[in-house]
N, C-alpha and C positions, 0 to 999 in steps of 0.2 A: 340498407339503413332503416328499411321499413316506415318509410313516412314520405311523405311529399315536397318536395325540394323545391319545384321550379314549375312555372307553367307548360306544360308540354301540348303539342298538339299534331296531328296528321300532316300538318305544312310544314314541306322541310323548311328549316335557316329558323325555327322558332327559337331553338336555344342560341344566344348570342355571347355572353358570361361565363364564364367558367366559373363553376358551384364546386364549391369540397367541403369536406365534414371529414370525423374520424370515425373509427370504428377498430373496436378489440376482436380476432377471432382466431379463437385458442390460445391466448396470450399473446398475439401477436398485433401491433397496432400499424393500423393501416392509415395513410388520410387518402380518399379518394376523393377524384376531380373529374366533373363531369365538364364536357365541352364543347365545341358546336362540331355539328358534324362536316365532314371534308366532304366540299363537293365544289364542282365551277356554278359561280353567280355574278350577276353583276350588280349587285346590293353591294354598295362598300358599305354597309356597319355589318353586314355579316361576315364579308371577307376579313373585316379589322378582327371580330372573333373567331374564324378561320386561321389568323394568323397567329393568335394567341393558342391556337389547336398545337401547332406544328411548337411554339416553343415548348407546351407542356408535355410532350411526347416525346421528343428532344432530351427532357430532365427528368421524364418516369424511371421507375424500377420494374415496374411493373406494367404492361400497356392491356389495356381489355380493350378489344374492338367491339363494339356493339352493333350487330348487322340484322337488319330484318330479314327472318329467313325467306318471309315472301318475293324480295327481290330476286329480279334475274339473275344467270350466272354470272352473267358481263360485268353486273354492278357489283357484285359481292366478292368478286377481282378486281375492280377496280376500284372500289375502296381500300383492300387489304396490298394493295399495291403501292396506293396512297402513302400507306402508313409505314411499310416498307422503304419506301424512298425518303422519306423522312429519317430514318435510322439507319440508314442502309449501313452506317461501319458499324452499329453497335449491334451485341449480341443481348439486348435487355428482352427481357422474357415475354413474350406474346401468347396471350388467349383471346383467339378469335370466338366468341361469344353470336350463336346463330340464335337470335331473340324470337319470341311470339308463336314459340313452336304448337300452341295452343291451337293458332288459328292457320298454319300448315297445313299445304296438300298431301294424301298420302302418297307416298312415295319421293319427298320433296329430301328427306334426308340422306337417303340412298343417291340422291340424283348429285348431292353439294356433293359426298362423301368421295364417289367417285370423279369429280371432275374440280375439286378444290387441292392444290399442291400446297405441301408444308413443311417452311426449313423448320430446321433443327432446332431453332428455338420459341418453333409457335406448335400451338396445341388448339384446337377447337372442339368448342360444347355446345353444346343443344339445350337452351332453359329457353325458360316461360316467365318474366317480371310478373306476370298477374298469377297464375296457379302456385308458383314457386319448382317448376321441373328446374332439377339440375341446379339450383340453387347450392345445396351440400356439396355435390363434387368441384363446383366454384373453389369455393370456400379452401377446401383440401390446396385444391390445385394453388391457390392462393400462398396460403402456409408455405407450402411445399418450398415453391420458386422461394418467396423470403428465405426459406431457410437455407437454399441452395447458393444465396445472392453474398458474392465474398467482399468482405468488409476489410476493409485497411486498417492495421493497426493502431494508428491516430483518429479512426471513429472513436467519438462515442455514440454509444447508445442510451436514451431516454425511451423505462419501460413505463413507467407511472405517468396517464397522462394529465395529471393533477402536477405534477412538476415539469413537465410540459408546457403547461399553459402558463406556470408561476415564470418560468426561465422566458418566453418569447413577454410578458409584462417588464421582466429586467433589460430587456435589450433595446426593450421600447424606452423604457426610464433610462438607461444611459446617452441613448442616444439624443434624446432630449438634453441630456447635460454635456453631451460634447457640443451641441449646437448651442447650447447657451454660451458655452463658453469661449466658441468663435466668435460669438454675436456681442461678449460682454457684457452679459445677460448679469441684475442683482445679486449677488450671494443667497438671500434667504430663495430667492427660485429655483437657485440654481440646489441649493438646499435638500429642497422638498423634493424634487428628482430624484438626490441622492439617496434620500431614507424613502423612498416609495421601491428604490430597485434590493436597498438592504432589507425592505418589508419583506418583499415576495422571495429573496435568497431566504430567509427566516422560515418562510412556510417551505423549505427543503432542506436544511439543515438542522433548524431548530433556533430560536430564539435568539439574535445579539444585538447589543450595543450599540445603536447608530452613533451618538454623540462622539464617543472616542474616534468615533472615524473621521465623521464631519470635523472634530478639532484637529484634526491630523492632517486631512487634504488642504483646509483655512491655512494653516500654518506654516504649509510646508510649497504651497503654489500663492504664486503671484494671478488672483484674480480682478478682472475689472482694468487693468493696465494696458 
């Protein structure tokens, strides 16, 4: 993303939150989600975000392991063991990502390569977040898996993330109006919900007519009873 997200720092259990953002690369949109990392603690607010770990790995497409390539052999198995057992029935696509190659011993890559095992649906790279190594073959690698990842006929797919953002606005505004409408929430509130979610379909189809609609749901549902 090339910007700075989150306060990071040498102490493990610093990220607690799970951060995402999007990002297009080669026409492809991605939203990544960073998270805290899997380790045993006895911090319960970092375990609470350790546990938010394991759901969001659970429902990736995608999983990047981000591992410091300084660490031992031990750890850098048994972190990717971690994440493993977490998926263990699924086959969603894994890149084991060995980070900070920058600041690597030499002969440290030779040493993982040899003694790191990889099923069939993990791949491992060698980048640098501060020089930018291995950045581009990410990327590819990235692509690739997406493009490989098979989609069920009843997807749809959202390429424009300008209608993206308009359509999660419409889901927010309706849901607000099905909650008014359990609550017996005013008509003109419940209203304004209405033309806020036809605004944002507007900025993806084009331009219509709230009022016809509003006179149509008024007329046709019994609200406030």
């Amino acid at each position: 993303l090339k910007e700075d997200r989150a306060i990071v720092s040498e102490i493990p259990g610093t990220t607690r939150d799970a951060i995402e953002d999007m990002a297009i690369i080669d026409g492809v949109q991605f939203r990544f989600t960073d998270t805290a990392g899997l380790r045993d603690t006895d911090d319960i607010i970092e375990n609470l975000g350790i546990k938010k770990t394991h759901e969001k790995i659970r429902t990736a497409a995608i999983i990047l392991m981000v591992i410091d390539i300084n660490d031992s052999l031990v750890q850098i198995n048994d972190t990717i063991d971690r994440v493993r057992n977490t998926v263990r029935e699924s086959d969603t696509g894994k890149i084991i990502l060995l980070n900070k190659t920058d600041t690597a011993e030499q002969g440290k890559r030779d040493e993982i390569r040899n003694n790191i095992s990889l099923t069939g649906d993990e791949s491992m790279l060698f980048i640098s977040a501060l020089t930018g190594e291995g950045i581009d073959i990410l990327k590819e690698n990235l692509v690739r898996i997406a493009g490989n990842a098979s989609l069920d006929s009843d997807n749809v797919i959202i390429s424009n993330i300008r209608h993206y953002h308009a359509l999660l606005q419409v889901i927010d505004s309706l849901e607000r109006v099905k909650q008014g409408l359990k609550g017996n929430l005013q008509e003109d509130l419940i209203a304004t919900d209405i033309r806020q979610a036809i605004h944002y379909l507007g900025e993806i189809t084009g331009q219509i007519t709230s009022d016809e609609i509003l006179d149509n749901i008024f007329r046709n549902f019994c609200i406030g009873k």
